[in-house]
C-alpha positions as a Python dict, from the first residue, in 0.01 Angstrom:
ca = {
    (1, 'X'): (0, 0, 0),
    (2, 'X'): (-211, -290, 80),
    (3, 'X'): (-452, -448, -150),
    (4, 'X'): (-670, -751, -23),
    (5, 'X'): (-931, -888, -258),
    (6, 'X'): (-1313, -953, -149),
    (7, 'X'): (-1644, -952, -268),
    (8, 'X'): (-1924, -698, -262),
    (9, 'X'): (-2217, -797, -96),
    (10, 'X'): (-2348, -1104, -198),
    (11, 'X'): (-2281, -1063, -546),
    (12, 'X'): (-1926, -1194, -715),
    (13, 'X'): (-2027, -1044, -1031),
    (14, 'X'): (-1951, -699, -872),
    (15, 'X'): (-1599, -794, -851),
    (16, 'X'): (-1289, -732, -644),
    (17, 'X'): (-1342, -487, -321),
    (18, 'X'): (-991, -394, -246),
    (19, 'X'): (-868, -209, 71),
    (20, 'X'): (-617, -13, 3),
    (21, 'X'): (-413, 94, 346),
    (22, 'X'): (-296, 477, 258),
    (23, 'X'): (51, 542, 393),
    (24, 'X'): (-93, 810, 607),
    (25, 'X'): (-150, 653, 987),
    (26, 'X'): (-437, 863, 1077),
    (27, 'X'): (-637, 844, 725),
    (28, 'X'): (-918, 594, 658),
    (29, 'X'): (-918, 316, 459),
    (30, 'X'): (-1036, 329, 117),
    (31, 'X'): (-1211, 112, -39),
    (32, 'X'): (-1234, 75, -438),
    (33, 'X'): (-1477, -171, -652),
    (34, 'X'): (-1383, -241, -980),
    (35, 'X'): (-1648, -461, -1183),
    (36, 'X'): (-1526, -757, -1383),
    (37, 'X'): (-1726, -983, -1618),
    (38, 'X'): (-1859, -1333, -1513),
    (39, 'X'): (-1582, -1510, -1740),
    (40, 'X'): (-1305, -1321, -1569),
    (41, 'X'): (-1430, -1371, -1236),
    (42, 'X'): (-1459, -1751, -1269),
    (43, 'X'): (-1129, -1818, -1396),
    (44, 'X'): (-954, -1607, -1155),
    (45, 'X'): (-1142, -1788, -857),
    (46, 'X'): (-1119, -2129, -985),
    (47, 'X'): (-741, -2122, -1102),
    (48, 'X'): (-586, -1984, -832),
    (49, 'X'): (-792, -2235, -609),
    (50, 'X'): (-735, -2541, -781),
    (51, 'X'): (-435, -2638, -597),
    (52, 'X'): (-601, -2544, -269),
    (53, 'X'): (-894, -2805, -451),
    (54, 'X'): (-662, -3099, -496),
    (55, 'X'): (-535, -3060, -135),
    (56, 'X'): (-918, -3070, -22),
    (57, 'X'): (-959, -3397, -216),
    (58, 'X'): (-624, -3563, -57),
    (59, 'X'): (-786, -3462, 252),
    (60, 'X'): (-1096, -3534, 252),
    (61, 'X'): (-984, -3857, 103),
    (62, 'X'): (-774, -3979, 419),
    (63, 'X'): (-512, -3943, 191),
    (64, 'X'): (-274, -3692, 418),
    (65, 'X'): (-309, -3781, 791),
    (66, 'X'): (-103, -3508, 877),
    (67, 'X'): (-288, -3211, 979),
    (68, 'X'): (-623, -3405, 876),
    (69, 'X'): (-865, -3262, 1149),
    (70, 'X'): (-695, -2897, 1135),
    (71, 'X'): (-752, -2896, 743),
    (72, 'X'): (-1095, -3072, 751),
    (73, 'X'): (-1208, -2787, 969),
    (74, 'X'): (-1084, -2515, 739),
    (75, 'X'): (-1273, -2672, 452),
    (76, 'X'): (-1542, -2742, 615),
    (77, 'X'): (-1580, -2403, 713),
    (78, 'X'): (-1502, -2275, 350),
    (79, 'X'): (-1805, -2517, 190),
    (80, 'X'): (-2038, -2356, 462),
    (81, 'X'): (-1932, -1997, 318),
    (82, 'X'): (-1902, -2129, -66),
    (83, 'X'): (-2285, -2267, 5),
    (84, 'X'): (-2426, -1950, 179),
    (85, 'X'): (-2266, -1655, -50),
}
């Protein structure tokens, strides 16, 4: 089983959309929603990102030249996504 976490619509305070692969080949997907409060939401983002966030920084900083254009493109990409959802 294979459970990838998302967001519903537009709105994080729906919570986590997971797929869930079902070990039959020929069945559907399913997809589940379970709602979580604000608070839980936030700190689940935000800590498992915060390494991702210092790496960013170092990046956007100059601060790791290797990789620098493949990683500025990645984040780049992620503000644009952060900014429009």
């Amino acid at each position: 089983m294979k459970v990838l976490p998302g967001k519903v619509g537009k709105d994080p305070v729906y919570g986590i959309l997971s797929l869930i692969n079902t070990q039959e080949p020929n069945q559907p997907m399913v997809f589940t929603q379970k709602k979580m409060s604000v608070e839980q939401i936030i700190c689940s983002r935000y800590t498992t990102s915060f390494y991702r966030l210092l790496k960013t920084i170092k990046v956007l900083q100059g601060g790791m030249k290797d990789g620098r254009s493949h990683y500025q493109s990645q984040i780049k990409s992620k503000l644009w996504h952060w900014n429009h959802y």
